[in-house]
ZAFI-205443 format. One record per atom (N, C-alpha, C, O): residue number from 1; x, y, z. Coordinates in Angstrom, 1 decimal. Each point is the difference from the previous one (the first is absolute). Layout:
% ZAFI-205443
+-----+--------+--------+--------+
|   i |      x |      y |      z |
+-----+--------+--------+--------+
| NUM |      X |      Y |      Z |
...
+-----+--------+--------+--------+
//
This chain:
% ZAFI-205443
+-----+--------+--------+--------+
|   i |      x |      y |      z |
+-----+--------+--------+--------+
|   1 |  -14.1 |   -6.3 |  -16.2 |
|   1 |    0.1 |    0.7 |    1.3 |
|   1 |   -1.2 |    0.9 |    0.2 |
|   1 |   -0.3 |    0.6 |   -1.1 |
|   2 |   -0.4 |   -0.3 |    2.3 |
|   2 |   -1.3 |    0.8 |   -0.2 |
|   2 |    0.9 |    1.4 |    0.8 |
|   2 |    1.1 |    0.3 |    0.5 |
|   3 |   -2.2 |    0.2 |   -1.0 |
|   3 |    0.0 |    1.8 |    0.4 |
|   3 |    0.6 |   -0.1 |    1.2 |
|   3 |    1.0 |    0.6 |    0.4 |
|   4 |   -1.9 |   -1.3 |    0.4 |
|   4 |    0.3 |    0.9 |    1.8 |
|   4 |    1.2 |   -1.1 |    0.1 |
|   4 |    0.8 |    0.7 |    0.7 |
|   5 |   -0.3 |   -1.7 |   -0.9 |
|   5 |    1.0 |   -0.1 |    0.5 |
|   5 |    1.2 |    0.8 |   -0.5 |
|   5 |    0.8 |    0.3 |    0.9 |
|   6 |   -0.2 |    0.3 |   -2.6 |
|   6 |    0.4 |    1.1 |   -0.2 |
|   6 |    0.2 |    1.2 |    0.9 |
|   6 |    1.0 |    0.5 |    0.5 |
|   7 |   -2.6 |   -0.1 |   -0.4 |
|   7 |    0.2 |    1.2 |    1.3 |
|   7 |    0.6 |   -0.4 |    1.3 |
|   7 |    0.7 |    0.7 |    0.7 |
|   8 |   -1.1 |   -1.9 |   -0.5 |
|   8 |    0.8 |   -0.2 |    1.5 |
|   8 |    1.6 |    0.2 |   -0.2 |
|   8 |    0.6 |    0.8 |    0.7 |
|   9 |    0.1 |   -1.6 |   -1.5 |
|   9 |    1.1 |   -0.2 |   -0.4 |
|   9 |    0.9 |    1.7 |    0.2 |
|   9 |    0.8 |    0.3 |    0.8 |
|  10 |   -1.6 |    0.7 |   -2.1 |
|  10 |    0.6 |    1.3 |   -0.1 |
|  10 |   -0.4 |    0.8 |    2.0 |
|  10 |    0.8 |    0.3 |    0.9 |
|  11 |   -2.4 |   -0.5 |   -0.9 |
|  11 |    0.5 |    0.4 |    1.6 |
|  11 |    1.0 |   -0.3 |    1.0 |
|  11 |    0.4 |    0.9 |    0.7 |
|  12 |   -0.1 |   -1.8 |   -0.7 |
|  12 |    0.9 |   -0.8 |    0.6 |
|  12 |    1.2 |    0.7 |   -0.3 |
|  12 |    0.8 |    0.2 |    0.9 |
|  13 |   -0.5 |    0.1 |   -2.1 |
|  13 |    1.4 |    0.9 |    0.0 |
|  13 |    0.2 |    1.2 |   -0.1 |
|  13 |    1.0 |    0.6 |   -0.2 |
|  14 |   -1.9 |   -0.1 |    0.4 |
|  14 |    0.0 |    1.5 |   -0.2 |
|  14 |   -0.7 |    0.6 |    1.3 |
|  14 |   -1.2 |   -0.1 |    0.2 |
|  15 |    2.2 |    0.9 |    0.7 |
|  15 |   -0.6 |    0.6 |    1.1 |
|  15 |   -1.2 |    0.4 |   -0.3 |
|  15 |   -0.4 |    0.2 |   -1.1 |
|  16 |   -0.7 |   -0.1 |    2.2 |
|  16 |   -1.1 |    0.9 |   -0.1 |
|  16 |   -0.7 |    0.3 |   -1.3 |
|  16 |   -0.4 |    1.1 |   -0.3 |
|  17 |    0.4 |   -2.0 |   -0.2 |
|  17 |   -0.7 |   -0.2 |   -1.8 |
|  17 |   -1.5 |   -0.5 |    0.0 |
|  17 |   -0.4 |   -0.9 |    0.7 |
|  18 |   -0.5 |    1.8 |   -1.6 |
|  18 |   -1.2 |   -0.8 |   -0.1 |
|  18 |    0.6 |   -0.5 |   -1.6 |
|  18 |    0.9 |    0.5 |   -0.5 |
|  19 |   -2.0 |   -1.7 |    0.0 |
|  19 |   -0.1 |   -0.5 |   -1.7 |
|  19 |   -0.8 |   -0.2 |   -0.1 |
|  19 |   -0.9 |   -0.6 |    0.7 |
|  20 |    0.8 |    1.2 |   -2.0 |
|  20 |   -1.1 |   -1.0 |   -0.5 |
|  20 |    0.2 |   -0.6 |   -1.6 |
|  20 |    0.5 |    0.6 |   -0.9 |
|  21 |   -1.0 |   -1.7 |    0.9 |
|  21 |    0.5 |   -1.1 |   -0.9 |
|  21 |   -0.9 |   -0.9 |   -1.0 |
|  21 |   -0.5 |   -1.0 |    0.5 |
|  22 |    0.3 |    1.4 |   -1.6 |
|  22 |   -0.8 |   -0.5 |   -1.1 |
|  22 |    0.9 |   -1.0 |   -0.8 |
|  22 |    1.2 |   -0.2 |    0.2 |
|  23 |   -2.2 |   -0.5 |   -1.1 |
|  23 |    0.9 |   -1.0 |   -0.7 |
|  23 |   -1.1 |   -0.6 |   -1.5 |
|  23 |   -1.3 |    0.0 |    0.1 |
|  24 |    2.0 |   -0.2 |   -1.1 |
|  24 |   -0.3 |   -0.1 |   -0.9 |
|  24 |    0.6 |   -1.4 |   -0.3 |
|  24 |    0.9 |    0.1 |   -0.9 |
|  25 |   -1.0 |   -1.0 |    1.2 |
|  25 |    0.9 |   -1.3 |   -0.3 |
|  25 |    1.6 |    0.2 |    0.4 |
|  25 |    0.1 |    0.7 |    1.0 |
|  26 |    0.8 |   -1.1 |   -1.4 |
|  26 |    1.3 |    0.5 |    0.9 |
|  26 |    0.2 |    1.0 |    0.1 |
|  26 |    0.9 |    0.4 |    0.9 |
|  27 |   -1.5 |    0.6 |   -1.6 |
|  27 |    0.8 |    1.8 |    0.0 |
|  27 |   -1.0 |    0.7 |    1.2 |
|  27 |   -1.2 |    0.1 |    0.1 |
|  28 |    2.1 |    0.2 |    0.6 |
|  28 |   -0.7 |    0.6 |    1.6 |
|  28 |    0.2 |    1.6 |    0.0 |
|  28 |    1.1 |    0.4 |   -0.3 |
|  29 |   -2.0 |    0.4 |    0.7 |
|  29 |    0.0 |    1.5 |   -0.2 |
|  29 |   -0.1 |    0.3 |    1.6 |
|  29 |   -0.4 |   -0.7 |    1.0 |
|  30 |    1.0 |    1.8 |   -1.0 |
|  30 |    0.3 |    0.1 |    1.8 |
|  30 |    0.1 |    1.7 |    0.3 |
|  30 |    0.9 |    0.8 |   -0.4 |
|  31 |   -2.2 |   -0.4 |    1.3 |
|  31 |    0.7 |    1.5 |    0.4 |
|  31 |    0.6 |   -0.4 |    1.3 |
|  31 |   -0.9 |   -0.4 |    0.8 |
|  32 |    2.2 |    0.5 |   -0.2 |
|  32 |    0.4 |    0.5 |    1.3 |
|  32 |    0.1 |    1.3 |    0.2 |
|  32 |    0.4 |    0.9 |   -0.8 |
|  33 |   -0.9 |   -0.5 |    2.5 |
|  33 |    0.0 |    1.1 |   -0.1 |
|  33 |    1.1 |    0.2 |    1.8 |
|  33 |   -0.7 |   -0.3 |    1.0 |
|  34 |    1.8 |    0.6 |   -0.7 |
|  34 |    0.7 |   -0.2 |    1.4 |
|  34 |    0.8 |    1.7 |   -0.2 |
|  34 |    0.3 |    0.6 |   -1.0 |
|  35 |    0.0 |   -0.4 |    2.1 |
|  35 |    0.8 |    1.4 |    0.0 |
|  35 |    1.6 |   -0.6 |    0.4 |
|  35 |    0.8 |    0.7 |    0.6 |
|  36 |   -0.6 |   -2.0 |   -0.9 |
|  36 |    0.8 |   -0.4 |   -0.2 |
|  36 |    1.0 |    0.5 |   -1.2 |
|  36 |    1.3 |    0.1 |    0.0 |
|  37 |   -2.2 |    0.1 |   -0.8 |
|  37 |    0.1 |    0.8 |   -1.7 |
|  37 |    0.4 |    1.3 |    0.0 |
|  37 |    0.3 |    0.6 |   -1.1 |
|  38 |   -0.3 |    0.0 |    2.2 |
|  38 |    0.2 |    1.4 |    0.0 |
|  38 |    1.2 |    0.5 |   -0.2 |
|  38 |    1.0 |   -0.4 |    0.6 |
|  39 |   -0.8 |    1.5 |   -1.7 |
|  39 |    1.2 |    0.6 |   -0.2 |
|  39 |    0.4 |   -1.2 |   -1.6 |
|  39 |    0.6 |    0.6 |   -0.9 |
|  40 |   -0.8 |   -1.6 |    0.8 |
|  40 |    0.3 |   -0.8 |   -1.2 |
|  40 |   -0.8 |    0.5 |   -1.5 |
|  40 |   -1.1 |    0.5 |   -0.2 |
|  41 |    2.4 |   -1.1 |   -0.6 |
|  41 |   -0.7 |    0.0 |   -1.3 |
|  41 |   -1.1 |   -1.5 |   -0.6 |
|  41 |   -0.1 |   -1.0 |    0.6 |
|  42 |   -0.3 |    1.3 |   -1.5 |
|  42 |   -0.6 |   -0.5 |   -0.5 |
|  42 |    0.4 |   -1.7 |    0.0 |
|  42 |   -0.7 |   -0.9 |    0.4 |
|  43 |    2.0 |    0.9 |   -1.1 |
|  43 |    0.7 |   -1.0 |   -0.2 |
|  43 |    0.1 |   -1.3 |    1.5 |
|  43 |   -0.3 |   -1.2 |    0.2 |
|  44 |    1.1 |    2.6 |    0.9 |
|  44 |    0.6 |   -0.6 |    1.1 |
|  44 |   -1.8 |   -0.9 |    0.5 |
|  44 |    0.1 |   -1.1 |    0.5 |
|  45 |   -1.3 |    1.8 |   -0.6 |
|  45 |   -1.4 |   -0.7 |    1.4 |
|  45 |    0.3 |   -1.2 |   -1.4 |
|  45 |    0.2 |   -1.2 |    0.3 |
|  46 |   -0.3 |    1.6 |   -1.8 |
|  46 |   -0.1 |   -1.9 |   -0.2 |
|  46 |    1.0 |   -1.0 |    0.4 |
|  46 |    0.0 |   -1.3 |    0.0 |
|  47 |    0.7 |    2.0 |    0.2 |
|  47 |    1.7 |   -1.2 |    0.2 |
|  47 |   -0.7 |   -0.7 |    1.2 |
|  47 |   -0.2 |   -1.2 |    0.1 |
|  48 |   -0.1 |    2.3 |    1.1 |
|  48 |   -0.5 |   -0.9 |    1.1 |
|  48 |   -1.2 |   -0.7 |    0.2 |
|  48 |   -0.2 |   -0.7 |    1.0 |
|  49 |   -0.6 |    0.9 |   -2.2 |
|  49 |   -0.6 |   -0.9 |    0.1 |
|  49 |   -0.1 |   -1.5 |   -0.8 |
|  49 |   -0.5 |   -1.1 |    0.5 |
|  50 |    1.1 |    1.4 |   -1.8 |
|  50 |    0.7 |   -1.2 |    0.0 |
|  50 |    0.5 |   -0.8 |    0.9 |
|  50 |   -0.4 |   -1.1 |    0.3 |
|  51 |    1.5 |    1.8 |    0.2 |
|  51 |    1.1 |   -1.1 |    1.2 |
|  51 |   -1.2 |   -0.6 |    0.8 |
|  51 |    0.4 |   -0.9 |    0.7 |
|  52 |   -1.6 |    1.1 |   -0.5 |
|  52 |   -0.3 |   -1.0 |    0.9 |
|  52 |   -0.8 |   -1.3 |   -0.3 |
|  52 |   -0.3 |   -1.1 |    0.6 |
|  53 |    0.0 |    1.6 |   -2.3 |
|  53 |   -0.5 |   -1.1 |   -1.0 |
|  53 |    1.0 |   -0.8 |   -0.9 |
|  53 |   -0.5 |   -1.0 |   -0.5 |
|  54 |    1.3 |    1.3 |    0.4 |
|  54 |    1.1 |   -0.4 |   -0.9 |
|  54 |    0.0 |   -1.2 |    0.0 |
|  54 |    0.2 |   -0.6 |   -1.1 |
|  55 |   -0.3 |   -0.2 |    2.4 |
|  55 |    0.5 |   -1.9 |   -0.1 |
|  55 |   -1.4 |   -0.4 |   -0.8 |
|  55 |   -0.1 |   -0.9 |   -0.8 |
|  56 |   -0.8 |    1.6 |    1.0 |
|  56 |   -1.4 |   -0.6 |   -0.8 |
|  56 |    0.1 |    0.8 |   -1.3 |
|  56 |   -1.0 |   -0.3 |   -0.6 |
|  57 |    1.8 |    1.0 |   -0.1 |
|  57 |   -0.1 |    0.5 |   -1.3 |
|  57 |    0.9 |   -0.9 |   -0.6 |
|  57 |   -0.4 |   -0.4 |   -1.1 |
|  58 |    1.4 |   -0.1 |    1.4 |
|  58 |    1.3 |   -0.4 |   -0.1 |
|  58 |   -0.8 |   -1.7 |   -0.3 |
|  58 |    0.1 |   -0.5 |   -1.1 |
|  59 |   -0.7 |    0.0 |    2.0 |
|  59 |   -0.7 |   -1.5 |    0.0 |
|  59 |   -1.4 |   -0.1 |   -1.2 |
|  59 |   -0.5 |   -1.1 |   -0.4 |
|  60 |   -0.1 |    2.9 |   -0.1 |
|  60 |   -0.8 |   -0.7 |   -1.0 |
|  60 |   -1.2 |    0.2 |    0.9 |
|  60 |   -0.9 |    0.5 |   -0.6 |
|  61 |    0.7 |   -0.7 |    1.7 |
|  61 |   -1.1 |    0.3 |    1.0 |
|  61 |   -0.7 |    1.3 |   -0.5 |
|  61 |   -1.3 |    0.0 |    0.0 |
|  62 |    1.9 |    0.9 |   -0.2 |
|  62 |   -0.5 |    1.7 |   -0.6 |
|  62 |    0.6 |   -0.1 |   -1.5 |
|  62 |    1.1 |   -0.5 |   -0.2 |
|  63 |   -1.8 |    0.9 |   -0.6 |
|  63 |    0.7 |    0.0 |   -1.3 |
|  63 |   -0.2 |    1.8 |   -0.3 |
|  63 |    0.6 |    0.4 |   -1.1 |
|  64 |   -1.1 |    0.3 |    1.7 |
|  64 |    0.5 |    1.5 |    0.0 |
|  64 |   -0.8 |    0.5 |    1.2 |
|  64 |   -0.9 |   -0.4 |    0.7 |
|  65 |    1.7 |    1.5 |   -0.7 |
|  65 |   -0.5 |    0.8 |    1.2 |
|  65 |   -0.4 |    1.6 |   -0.5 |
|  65 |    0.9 |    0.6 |    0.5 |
|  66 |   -1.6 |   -0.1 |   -0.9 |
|  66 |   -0.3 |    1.6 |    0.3 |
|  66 |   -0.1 |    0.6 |    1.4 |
|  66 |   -0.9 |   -0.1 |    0.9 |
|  67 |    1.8 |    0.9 |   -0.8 |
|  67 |    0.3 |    0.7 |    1.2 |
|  67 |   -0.3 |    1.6 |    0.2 |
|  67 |    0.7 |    0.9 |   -0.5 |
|  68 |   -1.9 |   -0.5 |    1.2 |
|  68 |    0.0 |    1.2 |    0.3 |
|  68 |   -0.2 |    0.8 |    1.4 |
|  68 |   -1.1 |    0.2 |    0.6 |
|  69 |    2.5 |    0.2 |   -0.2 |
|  69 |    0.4 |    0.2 |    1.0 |
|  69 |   -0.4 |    1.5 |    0.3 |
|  69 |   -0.2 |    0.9 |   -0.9 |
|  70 |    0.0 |   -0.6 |    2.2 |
|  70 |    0.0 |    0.9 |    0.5 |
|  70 |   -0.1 |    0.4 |    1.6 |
|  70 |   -0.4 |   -0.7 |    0.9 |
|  71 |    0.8 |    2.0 |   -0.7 |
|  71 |    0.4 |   -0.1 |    1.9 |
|  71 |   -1.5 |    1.0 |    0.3 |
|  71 |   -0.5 |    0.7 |   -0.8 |
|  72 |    0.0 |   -0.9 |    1.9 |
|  72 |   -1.3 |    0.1 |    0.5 |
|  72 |   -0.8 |    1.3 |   -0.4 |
|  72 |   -1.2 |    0.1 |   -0.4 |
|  73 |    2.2 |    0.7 |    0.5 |
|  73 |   -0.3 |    1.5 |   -0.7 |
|  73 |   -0.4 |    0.3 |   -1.4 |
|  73 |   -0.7 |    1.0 |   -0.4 |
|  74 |    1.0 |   -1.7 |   -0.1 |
|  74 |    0.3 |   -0.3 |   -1.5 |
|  74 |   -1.3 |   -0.8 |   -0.4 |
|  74 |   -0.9 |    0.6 |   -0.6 |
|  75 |    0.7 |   -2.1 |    1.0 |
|  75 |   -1.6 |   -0.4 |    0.1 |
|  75 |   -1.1 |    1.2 |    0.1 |
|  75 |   -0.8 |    0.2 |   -0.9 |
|  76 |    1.0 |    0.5 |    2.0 |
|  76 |   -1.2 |    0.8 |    0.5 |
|  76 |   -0.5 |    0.9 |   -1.0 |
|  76 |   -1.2 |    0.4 |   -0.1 |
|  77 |    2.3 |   -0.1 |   -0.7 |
|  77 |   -0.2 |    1.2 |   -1.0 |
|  77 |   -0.7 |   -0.7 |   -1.5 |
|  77 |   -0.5 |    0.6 |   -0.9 |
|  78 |    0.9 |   -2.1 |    1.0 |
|  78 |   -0.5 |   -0.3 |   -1.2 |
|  78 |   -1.4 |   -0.5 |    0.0 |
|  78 |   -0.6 |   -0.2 |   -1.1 |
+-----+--------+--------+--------+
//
């Protein structure tokens, strides 16, 4: 599975989301950044972003995902 289709997939589920999406053979590293996230913990921005990769983690298509989430404010500072 390549990168930008990954990123299209998580944009696609996540309101108003930028990604960006690296890959090392199946294990794919991902910062999203949406104020979708806002007010959540840590746990809850990966849950959602799983749920939008899940049928491709589930099929073997992704064999891991590193997730580092954050809501727009939160990017700016880093």
């Amino acid at each position: 599975m390549e990168t930008e289709e990954v990123k299209q997939i998580i944009e696609a589920g996540i309101a108003d989301c930028e990604a960006q999406v690296t890959a090392d053979g199946g294990k794919y590293t991902t910062i999203v950044v949406s104020d979708e996230f806002e007010g959540k913990t840590l746990l809850a921005k990966q849950k959602m972003v799983y749920a939008t990769v899940n049928e491709h983690i589930q099929s073997g298509a992704i064999h891991a995902l590193t997730i580092k989430a954050y809501t727009k404010s939160e990017w700016a500072e880093q």
